[in-house]
C-alpha positions as CSV (number, residue, x, y, z in Angstrom):
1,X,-114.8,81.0,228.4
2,X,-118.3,82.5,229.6
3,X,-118.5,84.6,226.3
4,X,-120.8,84.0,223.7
5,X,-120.5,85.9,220.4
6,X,-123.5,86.8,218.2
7,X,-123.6,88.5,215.2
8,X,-127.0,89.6,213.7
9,X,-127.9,91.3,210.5
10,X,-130.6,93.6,211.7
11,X,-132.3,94.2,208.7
12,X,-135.7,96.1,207.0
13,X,-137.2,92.4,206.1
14,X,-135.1,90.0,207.9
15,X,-133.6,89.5,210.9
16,X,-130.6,87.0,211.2
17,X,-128.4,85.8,214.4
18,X,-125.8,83.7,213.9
19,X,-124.5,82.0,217.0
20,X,-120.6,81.2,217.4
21,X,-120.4,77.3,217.0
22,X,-123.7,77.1,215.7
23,X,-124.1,78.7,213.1
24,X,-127.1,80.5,212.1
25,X,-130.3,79.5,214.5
26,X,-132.7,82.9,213.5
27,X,-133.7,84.0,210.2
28,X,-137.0,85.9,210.9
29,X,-138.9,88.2,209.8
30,X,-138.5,91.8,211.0
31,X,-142.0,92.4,211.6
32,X,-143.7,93.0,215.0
33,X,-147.3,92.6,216.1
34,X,-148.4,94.5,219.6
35,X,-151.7,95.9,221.5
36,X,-152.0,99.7,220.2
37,X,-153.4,100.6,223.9
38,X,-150.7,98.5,226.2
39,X,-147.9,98.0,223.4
40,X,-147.8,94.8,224.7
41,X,-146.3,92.4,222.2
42,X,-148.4,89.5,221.0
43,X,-146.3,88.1,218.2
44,X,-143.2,88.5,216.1
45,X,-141.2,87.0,213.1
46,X,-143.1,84.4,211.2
47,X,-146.2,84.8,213.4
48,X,-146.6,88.5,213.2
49,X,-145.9,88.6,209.3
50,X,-148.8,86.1,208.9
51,X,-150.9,88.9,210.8
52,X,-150.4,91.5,207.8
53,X,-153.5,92.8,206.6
54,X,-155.7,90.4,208.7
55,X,-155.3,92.2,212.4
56,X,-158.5,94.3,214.0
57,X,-158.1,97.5,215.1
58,X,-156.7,97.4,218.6
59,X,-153.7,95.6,217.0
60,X,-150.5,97.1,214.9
61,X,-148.4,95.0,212.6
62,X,-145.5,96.7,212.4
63,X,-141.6,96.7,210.3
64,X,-139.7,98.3,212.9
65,X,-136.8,99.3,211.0
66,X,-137.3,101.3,207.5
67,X,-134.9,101.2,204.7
68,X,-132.4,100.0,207.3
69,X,-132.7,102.1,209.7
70,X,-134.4,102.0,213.4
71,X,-138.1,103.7,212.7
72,X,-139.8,102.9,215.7
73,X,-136.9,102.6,218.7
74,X,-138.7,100.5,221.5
75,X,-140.1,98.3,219.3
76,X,-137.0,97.2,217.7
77,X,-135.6,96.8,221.2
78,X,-138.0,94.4,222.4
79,X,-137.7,92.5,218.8
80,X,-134.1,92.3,219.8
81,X,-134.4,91.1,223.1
82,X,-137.0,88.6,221.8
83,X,-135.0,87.1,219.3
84,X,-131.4,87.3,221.6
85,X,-133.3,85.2,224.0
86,X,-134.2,82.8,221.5
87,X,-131.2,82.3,220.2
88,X,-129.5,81.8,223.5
89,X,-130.4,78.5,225.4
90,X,-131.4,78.0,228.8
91,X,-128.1,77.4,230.0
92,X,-125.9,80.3,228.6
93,X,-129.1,83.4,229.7
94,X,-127.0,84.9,231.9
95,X,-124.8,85.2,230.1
96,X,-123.5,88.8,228.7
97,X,-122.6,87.9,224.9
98,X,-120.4,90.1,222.8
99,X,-122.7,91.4,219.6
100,X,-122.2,92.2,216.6
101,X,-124.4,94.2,214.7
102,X,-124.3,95.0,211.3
103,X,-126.0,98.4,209.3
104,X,-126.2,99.9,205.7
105,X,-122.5,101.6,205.1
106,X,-124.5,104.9,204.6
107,X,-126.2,105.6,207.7
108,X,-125.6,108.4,209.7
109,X,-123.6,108.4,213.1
110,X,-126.5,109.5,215.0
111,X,-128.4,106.2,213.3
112,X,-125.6,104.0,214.5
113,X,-125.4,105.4,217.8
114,X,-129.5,104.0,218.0
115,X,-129.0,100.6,216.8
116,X,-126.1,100.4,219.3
117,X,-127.9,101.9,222.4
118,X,-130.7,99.5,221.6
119,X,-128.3,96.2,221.4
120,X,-126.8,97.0,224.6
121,X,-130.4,97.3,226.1
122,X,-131.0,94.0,225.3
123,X,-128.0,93.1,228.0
124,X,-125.3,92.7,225.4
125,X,-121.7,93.1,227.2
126,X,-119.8,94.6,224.1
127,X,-121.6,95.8,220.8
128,X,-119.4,96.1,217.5
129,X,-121.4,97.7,214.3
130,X,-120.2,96.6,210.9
131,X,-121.4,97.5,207.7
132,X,-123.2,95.4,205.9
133,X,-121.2,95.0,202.4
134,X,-117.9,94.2,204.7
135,X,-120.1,91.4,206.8
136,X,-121.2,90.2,203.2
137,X,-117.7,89.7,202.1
138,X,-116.5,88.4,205.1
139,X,-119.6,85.9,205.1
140,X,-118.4,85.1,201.4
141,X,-115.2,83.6,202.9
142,X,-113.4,86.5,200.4
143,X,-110.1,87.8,202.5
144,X,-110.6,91.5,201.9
145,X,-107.2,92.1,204.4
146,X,-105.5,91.8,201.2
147,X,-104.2,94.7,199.0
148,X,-107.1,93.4,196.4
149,X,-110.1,95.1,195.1
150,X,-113.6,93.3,195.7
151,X,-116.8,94.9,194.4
152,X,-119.7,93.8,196.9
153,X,-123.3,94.5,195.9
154,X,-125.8,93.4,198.7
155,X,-129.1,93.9,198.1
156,X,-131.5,93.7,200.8
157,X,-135.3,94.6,202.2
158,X,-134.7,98.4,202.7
159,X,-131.2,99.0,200.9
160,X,-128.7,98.0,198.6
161,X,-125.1,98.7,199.7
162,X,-122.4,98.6,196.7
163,X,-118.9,98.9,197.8
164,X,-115.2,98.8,196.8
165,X,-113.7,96.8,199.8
166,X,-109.6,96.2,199.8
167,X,-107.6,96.3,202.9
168,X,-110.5,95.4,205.4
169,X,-112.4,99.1,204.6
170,X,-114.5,100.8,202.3
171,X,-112.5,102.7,199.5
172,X,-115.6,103.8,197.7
173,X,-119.4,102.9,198.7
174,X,-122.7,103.9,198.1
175,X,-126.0,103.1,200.0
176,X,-129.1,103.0,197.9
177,X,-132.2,103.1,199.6
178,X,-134.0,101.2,196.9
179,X,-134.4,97.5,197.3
180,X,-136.3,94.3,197.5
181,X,-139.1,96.2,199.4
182,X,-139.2,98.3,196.5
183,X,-139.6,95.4,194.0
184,X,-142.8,94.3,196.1
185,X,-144.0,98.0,195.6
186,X,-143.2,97.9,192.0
187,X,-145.1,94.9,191.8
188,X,-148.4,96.2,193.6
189,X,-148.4,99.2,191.3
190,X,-148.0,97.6,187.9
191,X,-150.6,94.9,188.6
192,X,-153.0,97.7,189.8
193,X,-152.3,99.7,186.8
194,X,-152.1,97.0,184.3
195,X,-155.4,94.7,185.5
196,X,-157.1,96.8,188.4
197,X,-156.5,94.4,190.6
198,X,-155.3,95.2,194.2
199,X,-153.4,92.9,195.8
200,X,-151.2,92.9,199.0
201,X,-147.5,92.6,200.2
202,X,-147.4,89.6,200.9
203,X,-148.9,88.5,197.6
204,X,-146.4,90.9,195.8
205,X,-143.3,89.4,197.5
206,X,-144.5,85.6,196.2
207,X,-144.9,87.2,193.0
208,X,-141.3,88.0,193.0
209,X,-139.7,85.1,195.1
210,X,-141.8,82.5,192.2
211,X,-141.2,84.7,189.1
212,X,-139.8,87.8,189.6
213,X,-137.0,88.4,186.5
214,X,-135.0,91.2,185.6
215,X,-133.3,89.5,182.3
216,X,-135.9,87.5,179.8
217,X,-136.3,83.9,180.5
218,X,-135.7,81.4,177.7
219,X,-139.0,80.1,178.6
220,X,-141.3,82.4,179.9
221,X,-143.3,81.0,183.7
222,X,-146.6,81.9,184.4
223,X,-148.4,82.7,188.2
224,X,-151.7,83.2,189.2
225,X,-152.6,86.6,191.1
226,X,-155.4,87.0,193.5
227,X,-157.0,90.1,194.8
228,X,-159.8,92.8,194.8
229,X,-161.2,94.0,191.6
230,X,-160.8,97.6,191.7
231,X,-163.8,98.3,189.4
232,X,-166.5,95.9,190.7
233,X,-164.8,95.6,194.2
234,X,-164.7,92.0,193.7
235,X,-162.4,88.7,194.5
236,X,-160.5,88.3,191.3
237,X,-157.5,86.9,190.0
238,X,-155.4,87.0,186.6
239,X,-152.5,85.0,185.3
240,X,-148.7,86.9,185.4
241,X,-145.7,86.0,183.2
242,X,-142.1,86.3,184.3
243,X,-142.0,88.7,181.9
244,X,-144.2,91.2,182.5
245,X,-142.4,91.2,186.0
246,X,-139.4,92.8,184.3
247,X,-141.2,95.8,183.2
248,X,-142.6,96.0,186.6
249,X,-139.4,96.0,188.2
250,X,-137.9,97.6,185.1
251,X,-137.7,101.7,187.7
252,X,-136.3,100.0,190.4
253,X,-133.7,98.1,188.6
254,X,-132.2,100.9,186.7
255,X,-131.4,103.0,190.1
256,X,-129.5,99.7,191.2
257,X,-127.9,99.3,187.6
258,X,-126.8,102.9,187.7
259,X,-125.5,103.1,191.3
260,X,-123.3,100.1,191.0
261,X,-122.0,101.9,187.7
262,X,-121.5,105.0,189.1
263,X,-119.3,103.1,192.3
264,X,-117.2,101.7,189.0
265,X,-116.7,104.6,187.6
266,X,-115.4,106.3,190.7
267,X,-113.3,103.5,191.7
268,X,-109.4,103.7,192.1
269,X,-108.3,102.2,188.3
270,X,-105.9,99.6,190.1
271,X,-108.8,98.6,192.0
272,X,-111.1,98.6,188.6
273,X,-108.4,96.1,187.4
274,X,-108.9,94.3,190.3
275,X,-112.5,93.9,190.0
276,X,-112.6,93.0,186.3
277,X,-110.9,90.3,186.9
278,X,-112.0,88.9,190.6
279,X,-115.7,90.1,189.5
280,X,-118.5,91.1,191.1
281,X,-120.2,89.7,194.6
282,X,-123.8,89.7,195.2
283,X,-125.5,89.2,198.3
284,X,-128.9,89.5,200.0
285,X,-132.6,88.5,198.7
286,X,-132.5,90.8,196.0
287,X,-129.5,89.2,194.3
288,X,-131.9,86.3,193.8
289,X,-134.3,87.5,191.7
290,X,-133.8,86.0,188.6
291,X,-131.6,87.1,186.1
292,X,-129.6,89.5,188.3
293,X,-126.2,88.2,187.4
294,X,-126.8,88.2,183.3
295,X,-128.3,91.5,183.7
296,X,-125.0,93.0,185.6
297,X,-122.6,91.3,183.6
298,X,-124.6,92.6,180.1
299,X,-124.0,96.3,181.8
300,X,-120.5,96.1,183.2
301,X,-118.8,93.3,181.1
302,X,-117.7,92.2,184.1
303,X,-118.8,88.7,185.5
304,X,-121.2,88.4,188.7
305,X,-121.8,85.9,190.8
306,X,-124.4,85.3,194.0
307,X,-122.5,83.6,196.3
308,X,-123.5,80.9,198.6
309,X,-126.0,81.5,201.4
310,X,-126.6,84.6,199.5
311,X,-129.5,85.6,202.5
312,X,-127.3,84.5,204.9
313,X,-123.8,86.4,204.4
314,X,-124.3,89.8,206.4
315,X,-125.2,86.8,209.3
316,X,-122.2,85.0,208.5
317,X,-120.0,87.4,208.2
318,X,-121.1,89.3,211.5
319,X,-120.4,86.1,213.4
320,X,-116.9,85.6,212.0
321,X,-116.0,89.8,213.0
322,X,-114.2,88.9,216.0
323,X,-112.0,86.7,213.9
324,X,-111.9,89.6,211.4
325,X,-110.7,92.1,213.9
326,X,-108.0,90.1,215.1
327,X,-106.6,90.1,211.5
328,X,-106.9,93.4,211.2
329,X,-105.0,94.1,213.7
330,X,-102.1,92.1,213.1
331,X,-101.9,93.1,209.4
């Protein structure tokens, strides 16, 4: 009766904890603002990503984890402490809680053993890492204990995972580490290249959350740009079409595209009959970008669909694990 399960989708842009019979109470920003001299922290989440490009010296805005994995270890400790804390009310911190953390199915043991050290630093009493297209499903509400072939595509901040999931594992996977942190690159490059303008992250990711397309709109949207004129060094600012932002993205894109047909073509053919007919689940912020679904159904003939909570069902499905592994073990 004293244990409290969270699950939390430690991710490159976002970092999610889902508490058991609340749901989920952190959706963050994986960013992390400290002193450079005292590495004291002075501001994470929200409040540090605001911080990006606008600190002075003696401070370091920071992603702790890089296409999903732990770059800088004591900061992402502290992050997770910070954020565990949060999540946990007054009256259940002292409490030891049983975590569960989920990761990109291609990291490498020695990657998992980190992010598992560090959640047990932050005074968890058991730790369970999951990979990240199983949580997705799971978070889906899709019973992958069955015999039954589900094609999971979850496309995050640092990776995309794509995965063949029947009978609660991973028959065929691959881990890409290309996506939506990429698209804001993508972004940054072709507007540079295309109207010498330099603009930042930040304005780069609102470029893709407000118009960002990867399949031609009926009716093309328009957004307005700001940022340094790279010849006169001045403020400037253009207009960019939804359009245009499929060319942009057009690199990053393909490597998904072929991935996820590559995992198709590898893939068991009972399980490929499976999936043709179930279809294809998308997940994470990069399934959100408009026009994913036509664009995946136009290459596979297979229909997609972005499910529900679609930035919230690694989080989900974490939370729900211990329920998971009970089924597992009695099937």
């Amino acid at each position: 009766m004293f244990d409290m399960d969270i699950g939390i989708d430690l991710g490159t842009a976002n970092v999610l904890v889902y508490v058991k019979g609340m749901g989920v109470v952190i959706n963050q920003p994986s960013v992390v603002a400290f002193e450079k001299d005292t590495k004291k922290l002075i501001a994470i989440g929200t409040k540090a990503k605001r911080m990006i490009g606008r600190t002075p010296e003696n401070i370091d805005v920071i992603r702790p984890l890089k296409q999903g994995v732990i770059s800088d270890y004591t900061v992402t400790e502290k992050m997770l402490k910070a954020f565990i804390k949060q999540a946990m009310n007054r009256k259940t911190k002292l409490r030891r809680p049983k975590v569960c953390i989920c990761v990109p199915s291609g990291v490498t043991e020695v990657e998992r053993k980190a992010v598992e050290d560090a959640a047990y630093l932050t005074g968890a009493r058991s730790v369970l890492i999951m990979e990240e297209p199983i949580a997705a499903a799971i978070g889906a509400n899709i019973d992958i204990i069955q015999p039954c072939g589900n094609l999971v595509v979850d496309i995050g901040g640092g990776t995309t995972d794509i995965a063949v999931i029947s009978l609660g594992g991973l028959v065929v996977n691959r881990s890409l580490k290309v996506a939506g942190d990429d698209y804001n690159e993508a972004m940054i490059k072709y507007i540079r290249r295309k109207y010498n303008l330099l603009i930042g992250e930040p304005t780069a990711e609102a470029v893709k959350i407000k118009i960002g397309s990867v399949f031609p709109r009926p009716v093309d949207e328009y957004m307005e740009v700001k940022g340094r004129n790279l010849v006169n060094g001045l403020p400037d600012r253009v207009q960019v079409s939804a359009n245009e932002t499929i060319e942009a993205f057009g690199e990053v894109t393909t490597q998904i595209m072929n991935a996820m047909l590559n995992v198709l073509e590898i893939c068991p053919p009972e399980l490929a009959a499976d999936i043709s007919q179930r279809g294809i689940i998308l997940s994470g912020g990069g399934s959100m970008i408009y026009g994913m679904e036509q664009l995946i159904e136009r290459k596979t003939g297979i229909q997609a669909v972005v499910v529900e909570q679609a930035l919230e069902a690694v989080a989900l499905g974490a939370g729900k694990s211990v329920e998971f592994m009970s089924k597992l073990k009695k099937s």
